[in-house]
C-alpha positions as MATLAB code, in Angstrom:
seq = 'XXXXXXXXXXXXXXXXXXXXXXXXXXXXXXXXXXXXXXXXXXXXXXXXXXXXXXXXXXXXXXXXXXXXXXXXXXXXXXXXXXXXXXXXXXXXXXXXXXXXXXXXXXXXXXXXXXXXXXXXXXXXXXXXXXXXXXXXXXXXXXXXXXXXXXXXXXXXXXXXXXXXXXXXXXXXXXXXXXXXXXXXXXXXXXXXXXXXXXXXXXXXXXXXXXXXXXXXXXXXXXXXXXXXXXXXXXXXXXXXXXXXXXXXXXXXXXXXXXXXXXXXXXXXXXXXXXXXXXXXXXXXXXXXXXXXXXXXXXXXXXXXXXXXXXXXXXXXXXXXXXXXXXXXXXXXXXXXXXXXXXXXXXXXXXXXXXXXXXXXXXXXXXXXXXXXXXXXXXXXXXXXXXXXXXXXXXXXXXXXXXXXXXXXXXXXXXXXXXXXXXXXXXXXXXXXXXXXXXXXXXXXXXXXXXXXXXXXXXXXXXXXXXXXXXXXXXXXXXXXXXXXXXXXXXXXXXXXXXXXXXXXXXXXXXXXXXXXXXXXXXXXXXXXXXXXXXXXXXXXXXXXXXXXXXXXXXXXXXXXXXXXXXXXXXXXXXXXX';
ca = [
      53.322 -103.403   36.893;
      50.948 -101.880   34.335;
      48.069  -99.454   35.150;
      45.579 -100.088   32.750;
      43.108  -97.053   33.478;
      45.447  -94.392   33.666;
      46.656  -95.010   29.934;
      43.463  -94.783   28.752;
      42.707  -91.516   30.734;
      45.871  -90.336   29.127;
      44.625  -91.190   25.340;
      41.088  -89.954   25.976;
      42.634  -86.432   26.851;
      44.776  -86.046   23.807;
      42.210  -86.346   21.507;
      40.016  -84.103   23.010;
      42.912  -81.378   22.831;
      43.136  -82.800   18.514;
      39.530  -82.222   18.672;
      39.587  -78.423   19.781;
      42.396  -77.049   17.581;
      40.903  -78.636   14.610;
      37.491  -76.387   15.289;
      39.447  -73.742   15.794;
      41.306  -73.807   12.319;
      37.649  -74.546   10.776;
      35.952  -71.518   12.436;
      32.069  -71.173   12.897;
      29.423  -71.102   10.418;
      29.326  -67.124    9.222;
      25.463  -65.764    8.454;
      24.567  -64.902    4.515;
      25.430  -61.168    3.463;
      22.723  -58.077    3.636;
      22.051  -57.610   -0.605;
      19.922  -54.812   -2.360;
      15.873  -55.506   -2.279;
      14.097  -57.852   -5.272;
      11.992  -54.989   -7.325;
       8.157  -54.711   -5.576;
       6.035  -57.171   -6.991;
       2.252  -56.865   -8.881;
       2.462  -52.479   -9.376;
      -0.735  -51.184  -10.690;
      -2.350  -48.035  -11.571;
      -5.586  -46.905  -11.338;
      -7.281  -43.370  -12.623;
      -9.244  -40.744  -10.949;
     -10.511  -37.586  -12.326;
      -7.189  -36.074  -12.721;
      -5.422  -38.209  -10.757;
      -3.350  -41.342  -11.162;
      -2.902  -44.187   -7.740;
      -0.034  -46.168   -8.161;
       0.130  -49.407   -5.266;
       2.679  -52.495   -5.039;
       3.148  -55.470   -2.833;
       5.947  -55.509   -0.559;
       9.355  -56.386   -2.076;
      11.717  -58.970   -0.625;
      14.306  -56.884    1.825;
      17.168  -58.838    0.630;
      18.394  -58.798    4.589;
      18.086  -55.754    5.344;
      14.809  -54.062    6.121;
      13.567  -51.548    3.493;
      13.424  -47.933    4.311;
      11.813  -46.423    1.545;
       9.785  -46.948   -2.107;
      11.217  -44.940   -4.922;
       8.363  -44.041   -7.560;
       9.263  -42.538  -11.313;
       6.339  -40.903  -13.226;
       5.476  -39.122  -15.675;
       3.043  -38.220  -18.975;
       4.467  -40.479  -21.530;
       7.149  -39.015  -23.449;
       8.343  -36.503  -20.869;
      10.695  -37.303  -18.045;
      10.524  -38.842  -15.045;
       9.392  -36.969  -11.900;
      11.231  -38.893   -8.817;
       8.764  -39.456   -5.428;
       9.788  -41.088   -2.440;
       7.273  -43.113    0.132;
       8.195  -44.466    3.463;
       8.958  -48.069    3.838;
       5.583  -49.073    5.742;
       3.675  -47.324    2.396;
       2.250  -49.344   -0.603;
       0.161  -46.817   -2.324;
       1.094  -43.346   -3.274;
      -1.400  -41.029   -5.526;
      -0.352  -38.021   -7.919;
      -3.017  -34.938   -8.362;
      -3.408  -32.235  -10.962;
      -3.174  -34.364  -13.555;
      -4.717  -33.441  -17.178;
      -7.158  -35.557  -18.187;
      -7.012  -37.788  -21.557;
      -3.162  -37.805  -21.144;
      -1.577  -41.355  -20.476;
       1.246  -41.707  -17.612;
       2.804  -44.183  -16.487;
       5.241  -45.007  -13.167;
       7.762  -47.737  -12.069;
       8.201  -48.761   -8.523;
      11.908  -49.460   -7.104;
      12.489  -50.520   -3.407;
      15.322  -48.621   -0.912;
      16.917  -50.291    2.106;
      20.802  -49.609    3.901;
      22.278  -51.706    0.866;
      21.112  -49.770   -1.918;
      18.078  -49.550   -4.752;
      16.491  -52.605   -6.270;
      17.755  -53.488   -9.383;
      15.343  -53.484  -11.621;
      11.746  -51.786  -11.009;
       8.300  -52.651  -11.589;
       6.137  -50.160  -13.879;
       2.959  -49.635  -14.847;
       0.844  -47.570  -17.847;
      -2.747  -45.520  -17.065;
      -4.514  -42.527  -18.397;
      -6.488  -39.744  -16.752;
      -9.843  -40.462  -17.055;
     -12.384  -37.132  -17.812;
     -13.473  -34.920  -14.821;
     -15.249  -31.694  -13.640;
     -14.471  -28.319  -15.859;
     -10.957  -26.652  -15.679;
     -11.502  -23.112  -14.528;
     -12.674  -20.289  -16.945;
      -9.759  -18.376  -18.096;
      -8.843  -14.954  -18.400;
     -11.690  -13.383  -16.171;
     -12.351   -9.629  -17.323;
     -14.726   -6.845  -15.991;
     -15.267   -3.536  -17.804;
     -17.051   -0.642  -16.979;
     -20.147    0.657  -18.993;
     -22.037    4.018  -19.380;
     -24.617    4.272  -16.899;
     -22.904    2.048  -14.123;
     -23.185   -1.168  -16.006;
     -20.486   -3.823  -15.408;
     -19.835   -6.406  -17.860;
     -18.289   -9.700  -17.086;
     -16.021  -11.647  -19.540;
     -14.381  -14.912  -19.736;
     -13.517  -17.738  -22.170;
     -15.115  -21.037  -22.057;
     -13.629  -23.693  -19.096;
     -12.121  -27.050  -20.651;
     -14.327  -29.577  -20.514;
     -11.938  -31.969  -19.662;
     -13.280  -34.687  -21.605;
     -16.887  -33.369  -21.406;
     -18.124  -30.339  -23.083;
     -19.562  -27.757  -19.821;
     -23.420  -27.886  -19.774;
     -23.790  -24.223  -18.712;
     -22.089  -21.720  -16.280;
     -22.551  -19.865  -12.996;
     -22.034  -16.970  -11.737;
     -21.907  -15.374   -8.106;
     -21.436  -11.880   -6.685;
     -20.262  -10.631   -3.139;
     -22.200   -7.512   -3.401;
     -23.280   -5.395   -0.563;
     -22.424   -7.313    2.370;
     -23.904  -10.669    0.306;
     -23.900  -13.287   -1.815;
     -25.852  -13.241   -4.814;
     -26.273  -16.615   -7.029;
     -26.729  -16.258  -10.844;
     -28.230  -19.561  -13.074;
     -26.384  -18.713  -16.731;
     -28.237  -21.920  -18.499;
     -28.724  -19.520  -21.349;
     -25.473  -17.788  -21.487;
     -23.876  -18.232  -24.975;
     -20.508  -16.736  -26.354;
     -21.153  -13.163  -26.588;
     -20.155   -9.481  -28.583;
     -16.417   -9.968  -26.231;
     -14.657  -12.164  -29.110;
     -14.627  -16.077  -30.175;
     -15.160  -18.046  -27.456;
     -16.192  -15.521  -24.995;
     -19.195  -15.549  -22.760;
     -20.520  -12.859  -20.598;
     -22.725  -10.961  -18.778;
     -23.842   -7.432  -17.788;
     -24.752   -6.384  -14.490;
     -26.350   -3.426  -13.235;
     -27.266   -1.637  -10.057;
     -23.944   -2.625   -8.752;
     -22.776   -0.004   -5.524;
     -20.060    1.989   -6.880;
     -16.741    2.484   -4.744;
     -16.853   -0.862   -2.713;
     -14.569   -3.796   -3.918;
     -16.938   -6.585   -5.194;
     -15.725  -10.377   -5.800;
     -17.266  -12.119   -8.676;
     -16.786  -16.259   -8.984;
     -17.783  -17.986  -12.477;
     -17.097  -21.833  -12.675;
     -18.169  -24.181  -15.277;
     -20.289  -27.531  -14.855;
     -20.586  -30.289  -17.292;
     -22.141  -34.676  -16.335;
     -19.302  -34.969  -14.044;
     -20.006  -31.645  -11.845;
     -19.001  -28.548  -11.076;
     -15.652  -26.846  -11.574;
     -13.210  -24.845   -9.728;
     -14.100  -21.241   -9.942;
     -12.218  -18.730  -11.142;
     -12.151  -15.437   -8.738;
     -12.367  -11.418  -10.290;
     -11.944   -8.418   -7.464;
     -13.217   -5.584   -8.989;
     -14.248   -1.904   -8.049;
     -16.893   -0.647   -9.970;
     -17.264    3.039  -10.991;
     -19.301    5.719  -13.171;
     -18.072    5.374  -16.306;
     -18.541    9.595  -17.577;
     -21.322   11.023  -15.930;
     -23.720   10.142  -12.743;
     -27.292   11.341  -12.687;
     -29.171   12.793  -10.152;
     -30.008   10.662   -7.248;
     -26.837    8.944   -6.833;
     -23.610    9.421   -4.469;
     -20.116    8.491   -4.402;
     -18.705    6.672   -1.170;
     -15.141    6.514    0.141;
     -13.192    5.121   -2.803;
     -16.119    5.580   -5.289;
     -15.905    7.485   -8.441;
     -16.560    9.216  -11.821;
     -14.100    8.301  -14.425;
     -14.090   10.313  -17.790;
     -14.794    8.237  -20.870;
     -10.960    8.235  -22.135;
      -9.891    6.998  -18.489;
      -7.682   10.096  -18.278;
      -9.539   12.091  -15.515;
     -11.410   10.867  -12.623;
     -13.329   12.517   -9.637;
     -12.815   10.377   -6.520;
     -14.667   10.254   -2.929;
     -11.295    9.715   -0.630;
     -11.727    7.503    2.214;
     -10.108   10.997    3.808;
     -13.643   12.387    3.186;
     -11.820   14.909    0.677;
     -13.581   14.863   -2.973;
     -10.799   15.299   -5.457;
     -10.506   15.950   -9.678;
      -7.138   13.660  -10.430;
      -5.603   13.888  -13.873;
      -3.579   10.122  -14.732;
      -4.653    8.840  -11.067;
      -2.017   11.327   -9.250;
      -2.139   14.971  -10.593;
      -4.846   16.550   -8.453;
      -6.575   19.537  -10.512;
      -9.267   20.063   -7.835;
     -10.314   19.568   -4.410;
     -13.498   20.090   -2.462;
     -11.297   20.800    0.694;
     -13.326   18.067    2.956;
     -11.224   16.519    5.022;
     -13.468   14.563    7.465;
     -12.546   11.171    7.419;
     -14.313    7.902    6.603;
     -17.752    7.801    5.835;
     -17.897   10.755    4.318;
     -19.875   11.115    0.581;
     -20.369   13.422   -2.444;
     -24.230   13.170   -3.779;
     -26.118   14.759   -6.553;
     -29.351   15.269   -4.819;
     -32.872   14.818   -6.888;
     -32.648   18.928   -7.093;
     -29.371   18.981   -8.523;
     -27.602   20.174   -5.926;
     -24.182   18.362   -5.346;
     -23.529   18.233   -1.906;
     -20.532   16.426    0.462;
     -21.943   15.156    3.732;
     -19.744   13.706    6.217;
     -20.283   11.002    8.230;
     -23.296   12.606   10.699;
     -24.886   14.284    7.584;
     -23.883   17.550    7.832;
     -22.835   19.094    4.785;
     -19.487   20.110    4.468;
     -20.043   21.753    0.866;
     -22.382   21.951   -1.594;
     -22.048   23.654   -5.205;
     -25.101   25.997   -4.701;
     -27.046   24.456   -7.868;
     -30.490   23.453   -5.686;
     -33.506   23.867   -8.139;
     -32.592   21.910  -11.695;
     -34.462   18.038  -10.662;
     -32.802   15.849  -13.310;
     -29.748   17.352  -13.359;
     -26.060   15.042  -14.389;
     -22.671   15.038  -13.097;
     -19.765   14.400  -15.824;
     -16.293   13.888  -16.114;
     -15.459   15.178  -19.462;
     -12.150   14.051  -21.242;
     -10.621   17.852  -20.907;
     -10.734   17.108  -16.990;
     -13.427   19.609  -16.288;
     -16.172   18.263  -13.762;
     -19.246   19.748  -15.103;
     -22.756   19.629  -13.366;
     -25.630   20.169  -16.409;
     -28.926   20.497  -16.152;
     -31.332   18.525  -17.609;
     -31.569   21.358  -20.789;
     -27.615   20.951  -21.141;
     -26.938   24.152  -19.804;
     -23.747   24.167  -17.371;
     -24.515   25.011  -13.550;
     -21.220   24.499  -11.969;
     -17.754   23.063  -13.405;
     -14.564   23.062  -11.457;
     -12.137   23.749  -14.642;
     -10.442   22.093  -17.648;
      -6.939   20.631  -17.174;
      -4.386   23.120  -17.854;
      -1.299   20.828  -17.828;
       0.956   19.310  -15.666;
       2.953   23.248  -15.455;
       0.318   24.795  -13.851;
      -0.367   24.691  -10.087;
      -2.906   26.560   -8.176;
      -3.009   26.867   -4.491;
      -1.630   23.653   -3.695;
       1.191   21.830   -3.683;
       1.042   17.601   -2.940;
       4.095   14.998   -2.456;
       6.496   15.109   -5.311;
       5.526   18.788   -6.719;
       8.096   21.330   -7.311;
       7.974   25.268   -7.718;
      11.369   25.530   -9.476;
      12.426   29.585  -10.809;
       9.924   31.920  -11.071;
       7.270   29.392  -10.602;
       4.535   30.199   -8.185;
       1.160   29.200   -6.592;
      -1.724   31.399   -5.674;
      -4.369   31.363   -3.180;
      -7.820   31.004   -4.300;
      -8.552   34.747   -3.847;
      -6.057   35.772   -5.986;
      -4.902   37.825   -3.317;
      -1.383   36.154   -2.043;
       1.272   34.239   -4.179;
       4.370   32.289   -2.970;
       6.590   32.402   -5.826;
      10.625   30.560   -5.484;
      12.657   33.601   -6.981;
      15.483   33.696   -9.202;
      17.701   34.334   -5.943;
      17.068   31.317   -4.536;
      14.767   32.896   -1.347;
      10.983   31.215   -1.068;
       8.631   34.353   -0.848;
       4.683   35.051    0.391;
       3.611   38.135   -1.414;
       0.955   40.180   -0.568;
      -0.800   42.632   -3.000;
       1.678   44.793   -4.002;
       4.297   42.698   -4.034;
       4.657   43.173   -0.187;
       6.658   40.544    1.538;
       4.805   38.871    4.423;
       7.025   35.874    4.843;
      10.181   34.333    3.217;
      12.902   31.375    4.093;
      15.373   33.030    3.432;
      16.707   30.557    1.184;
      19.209   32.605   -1.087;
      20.384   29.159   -2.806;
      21.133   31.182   -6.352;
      20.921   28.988   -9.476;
      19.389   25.898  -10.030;
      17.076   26.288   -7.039;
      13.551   24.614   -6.158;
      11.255   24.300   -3.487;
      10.034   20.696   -3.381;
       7.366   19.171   -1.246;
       8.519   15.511   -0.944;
       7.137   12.317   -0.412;
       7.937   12.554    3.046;
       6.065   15.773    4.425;
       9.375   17.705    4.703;
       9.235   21.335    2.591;
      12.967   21.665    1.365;
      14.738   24.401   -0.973;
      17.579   23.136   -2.578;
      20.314   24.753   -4.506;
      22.089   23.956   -7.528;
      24.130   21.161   -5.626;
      21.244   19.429   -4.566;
      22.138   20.112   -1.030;
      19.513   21.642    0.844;
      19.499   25.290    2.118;
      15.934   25.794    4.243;
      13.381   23.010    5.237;
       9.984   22.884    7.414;
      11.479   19.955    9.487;
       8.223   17.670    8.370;
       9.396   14.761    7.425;
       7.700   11.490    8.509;
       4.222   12.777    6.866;
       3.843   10.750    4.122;
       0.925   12.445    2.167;
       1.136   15.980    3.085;
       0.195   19.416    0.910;
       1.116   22.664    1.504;
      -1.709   24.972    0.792;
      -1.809   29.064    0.326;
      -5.048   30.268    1.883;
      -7.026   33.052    1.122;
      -5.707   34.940    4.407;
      -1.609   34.805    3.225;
      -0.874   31.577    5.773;
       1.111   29.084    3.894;
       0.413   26.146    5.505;
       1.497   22.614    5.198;
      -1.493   19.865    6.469;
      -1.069   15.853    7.273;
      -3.179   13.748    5.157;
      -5.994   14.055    8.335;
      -6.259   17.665    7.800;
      -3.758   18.638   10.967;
      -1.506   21.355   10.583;
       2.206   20.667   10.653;
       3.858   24.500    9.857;
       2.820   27.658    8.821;
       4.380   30.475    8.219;
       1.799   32.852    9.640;
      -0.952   34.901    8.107;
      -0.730   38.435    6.822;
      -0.729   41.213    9.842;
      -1.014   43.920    7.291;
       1.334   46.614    6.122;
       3.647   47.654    8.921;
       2.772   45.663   11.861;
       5.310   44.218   13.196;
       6.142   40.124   13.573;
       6.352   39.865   17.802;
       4.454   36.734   17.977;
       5.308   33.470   16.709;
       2.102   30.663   16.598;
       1.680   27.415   16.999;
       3.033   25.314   13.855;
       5.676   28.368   13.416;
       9.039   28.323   13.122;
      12.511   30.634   13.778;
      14.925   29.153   11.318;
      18.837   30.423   11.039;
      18.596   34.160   10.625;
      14.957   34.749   11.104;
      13.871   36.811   13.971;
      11.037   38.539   16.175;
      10.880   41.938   17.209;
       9.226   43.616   19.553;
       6.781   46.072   18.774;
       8.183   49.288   19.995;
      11.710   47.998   18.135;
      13.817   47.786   21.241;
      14.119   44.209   21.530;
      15.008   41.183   19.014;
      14.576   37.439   19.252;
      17.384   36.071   16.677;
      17.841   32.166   15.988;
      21.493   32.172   15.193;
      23.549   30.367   12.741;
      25.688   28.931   15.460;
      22.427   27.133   16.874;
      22.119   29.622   19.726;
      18.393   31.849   20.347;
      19.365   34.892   21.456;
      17.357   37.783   22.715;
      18.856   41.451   22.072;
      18.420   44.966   24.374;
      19.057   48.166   22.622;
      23.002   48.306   21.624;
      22.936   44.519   20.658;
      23.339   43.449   24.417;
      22.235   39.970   24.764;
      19.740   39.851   27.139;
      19.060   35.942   27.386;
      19.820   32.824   25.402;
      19.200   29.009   25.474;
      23.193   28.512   25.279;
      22.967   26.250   22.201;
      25.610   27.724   20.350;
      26.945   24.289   18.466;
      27.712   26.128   14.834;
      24.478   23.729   13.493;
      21.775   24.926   11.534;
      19.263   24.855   14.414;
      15.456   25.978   14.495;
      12.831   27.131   16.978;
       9.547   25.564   16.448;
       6.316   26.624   18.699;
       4.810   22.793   18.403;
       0.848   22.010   18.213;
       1.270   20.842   21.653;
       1.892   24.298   22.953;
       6.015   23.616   23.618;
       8.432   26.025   22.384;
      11.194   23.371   20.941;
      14.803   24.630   19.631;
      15.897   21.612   17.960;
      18.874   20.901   15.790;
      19.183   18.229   12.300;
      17.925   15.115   12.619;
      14.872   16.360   14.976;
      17.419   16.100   18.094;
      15.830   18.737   20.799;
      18.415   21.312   22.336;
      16.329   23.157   24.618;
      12.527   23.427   25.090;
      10.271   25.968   27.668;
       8.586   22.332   28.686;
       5.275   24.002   28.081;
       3.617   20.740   26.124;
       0.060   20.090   26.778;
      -1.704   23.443   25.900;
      -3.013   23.892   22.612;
      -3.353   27.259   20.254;
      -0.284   28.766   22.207;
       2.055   31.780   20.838;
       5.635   33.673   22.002;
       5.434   36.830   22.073;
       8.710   39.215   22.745;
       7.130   41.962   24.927;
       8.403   45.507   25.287;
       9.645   45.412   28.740;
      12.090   42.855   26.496;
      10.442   39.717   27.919;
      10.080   36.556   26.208;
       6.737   34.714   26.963;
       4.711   31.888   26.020;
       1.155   32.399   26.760;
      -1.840   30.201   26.811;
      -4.905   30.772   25.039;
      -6.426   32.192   27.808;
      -3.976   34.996   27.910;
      -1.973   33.081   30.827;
       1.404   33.638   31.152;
       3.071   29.397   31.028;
       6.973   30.211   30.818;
       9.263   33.473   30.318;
      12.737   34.304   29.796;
      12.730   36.289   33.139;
      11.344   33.460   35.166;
      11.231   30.195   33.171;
       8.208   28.055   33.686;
       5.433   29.747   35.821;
       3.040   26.871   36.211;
];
């Protein structure tokens, strides 16, 4: 018996199965690949003044979405200069471009496959603008506190500048200057200028000049400048902090320090005179209408004055020999502070770099007291006489100096440049040491502070019991007593010791440590025995009082006293307050 339907179920199901395996050996339909984008389509290029805007449509991603524009430019006939815009951009501008110059650009598009091909460009020029800036901006300094102003002409870029302008920051304000008329002037080809007067003297001023031409106005170009008298200032004028009197040959100058100190300086850094004024800001130097020149500080107060009163009309100059003279209106000299004697010569002060090197010496303004760096080596104060009332005890031999360094510190070197004796200063940028007229050599900060000294002449005999403030024990230096019984020694194993009769040590601070330690009675009023490198050993913790001194007594007690007479710490009984 045949079963009709099942046969055909049977045929039905084997094609089906034909059916499936001949898809599978065909596969699926695959998607196109991701290519490179087509170049962006219709780039133009339009000018500004100075500038060039290049813009595109978008290009075709090629399957892949585009990340980024790439953008080659340049002036024609240089090379390219490469910019790169985001994707989402179509417009991209370049600045600070010269006008009348042609430039052109080509456009390429970026995505993950690559650069497009081939790039879209474009051509342009740089159409005329506003005035460049005027070059080479000059001030110089005239007789009578004139300043003149220099520059060359702007470029018109394109269009000749009309006229120029000129402002001034003067005195706290702005003050506007139409130079319609301004033509090139006596400063060279090309040049224009102008002279201004009345300017103040020591403050910086800023001076702008720009050009304008149909297009408008120009960048301005920018001068800082300090003016100054240029050889003498007459009567009725002052210098401020910073101001001052330069001598026609630029050589020599008298200067108004913002320290309120009025100095002579020979090339900008040799001082050659000093009023001695340290006050701080605000201080000034004027030559009054009765020719007397006077340095106020900042209350008014004089702080000196050169004792000329009575010659109206009088002048102050700055002659090319360095001598500051004040004349009076006849020409006779009323006061001068001295000609330059060259750079060998030092008086009664020493700044940062100076040296005293053999036999060289300073001298205190009376004449009185010299410190001289012998040919032994030892740094000496001399009294008249040649009596010693202080030394350092420096015997370095040959090749020694005494220099004052950039740093504050006093050192005497010897021959090996290693150092032999110093003040222990250092960290004072700016300090002087100074011989004054009572045998103290002292060294001052740059505020007028004093930061050692090596004590003023006692006269002939007395003896050195005291030590005061700013003084200093160094290795083999001592105090006596004054009936002689008893001795303060700072040791050159680092230890203070204080001697009875017979050499019996009486008390110490137990520092031995075989370093070149020193005792130092500080401005604060604490006795400090300190070895190199500023690291304390021992102090009487006596800090706070002010004009104290140690004294080794005749009962052979060591004491530091207040300036009230009051006893603050002693050898017998440490501390007593």
């Amino acid at each position: 018996m045949t079963v009709v339907g099942a046969r055909r179920r049977v045929v039905s199901t084997t094609l089906l199965i034909a059916l499936a395996l001949l898809a599978a050996l065909v596969g699926a339909p695959r998607a196109l690949a991701a290519t490179v984008p087509s170049p962006p389509a219709s780039v133009t290029m339009t000018s500004g003044n100075g500038s060039i805007t290049v813009t595109w449509e978008a290009a075709r991603d090629g399957g892949s979405p585009i990340t980024g524009y790439v953008v080659d430019w340049g002036a024609t006939g240089t090379l390219a200069t490469t910019t790169t815009v985001p994707g989402a951009l179509r417009t991209v501008t370049f600045d600070g471009l010269t006008n009348g110059l042609s430039y052109w650009a080509s456009v390429c598009a970026v995505n993950a496959e690559g650069r497009s091909r081939d790039c879209q460009g474009s051509t342009s020029m740089a159409t005329p603008g506003t005035p460049g800036l005027p070059e080479d901006l000059v001030a110089s300094q005239l007789p009578g506190g004139t300043v003149r102003l220099s520059w060359l002409a702007a470029d018109g870029n394109g269009a000749e500048p009309s006229r120029y302008h000129f402002s001034a920051y003067m005195a706290d304000e702005w003050r506007e200057i139409d130079t319609a008329s301004w033509v090139p002037g006596p400063e060279g080809p090309g040049r224009y200028w102008v002279d201004l007067d009345d300017l103040p003297t020591g403050a910086e001023e800023q001076f702008h000049v720009y050009a304008t031409n149909r297009f408008g106005s120009g960048a301005a170009a920018l001068l800082r400048y300090r003016p100054y008298w240029m050889g003498e200032m007459p009567a009725g004028h002052a210098l401020s902090d910073g101001a001052e009197i330069r001598s026609p040959d630029g050589r020599y100058s008298a200067v108004m320090q913002d320290d309120g100190n009025f100095v002579v300086y020979a090339d900008g850094t040799r001082p050659l005179w000093d009023s001695r004024t340290w006050r701080g800001r605000d201080t000034r130097v004027e030559l009054r209408d009765d020719g007397d020149l006077v340095v106020f500080d900042a209350l008014g107060w004089s702080l000196w004055d050169s004792g000329t009163a009575g010659n109206p009309r009088s002048r102050l100059a700055m002659q090319d020999d360095g001598n500051l003279v004040l004349y009076a209106a006849d020409g006779a000299a009323l006061w001068s502070t001295g000609w330059d004697r060259g750079a060998g010569v030092v008086r009664d002060t020493m700044w940062g770099t100076q040296q005293l090197t053999t036999d060289r010496s300073i001298v205190s303004r009376n004449g009185r007291y010299t410190l001289v760096m012998q040919p032994d080596g030892n740094l000496v104060v001399y009294a008249p006489g040649r009596r010693p009332v202080w030394d350092a005890r420096s015997y370095a031999g040959a090749g020694r100096r005494m220099v004052v360094q950039a740093d504050g510190n006093v050192v005497v070197y010897n021959e090996f440049r290693a150092p032999v004796w110093d003040s222990g200063t250092w960290g004072n940028p700016g300090a002087r040491l100074a011989l004054q007229d009572d045998g103290n050599l002292v060294l001052y900060s740059v505020r007028g502070e004093p930061l050692w000294s090596s004590g003023w002449d006692r006269g002939v005999g007395a003896p050195r019991d005291t030590l005061w403030a700013t003084q200093q024990l160094t290795t083999d230096q001592s105090l006596v007593s004054r009936d002689g019984r008893y001795t303060v020694v700072m040791q050159a194993d680092g230890n203070l010791v204080l001697y009875a009769p017979g050499r019996q040590a009486r008390w110490s601070t137990n520092t031995w440590n075989g370093l070149r330690s020193r005792l130092s009675l500080q401005i604060d009023g604490n006795a400090v025995l300190v070895a190199p490198g500023k690291r304390p050993l021992w102090d009487s913790r006596t800090w706070g009082q002010r004009d104290v001194r140690l004294t080794v007594q005749d009962d052979g007690n060591l004491v530091v006293y207040a300036a009230n007479g009051r006893a603050l710490w002693s050898s017998m009984s440490g501390r007593t307050y």
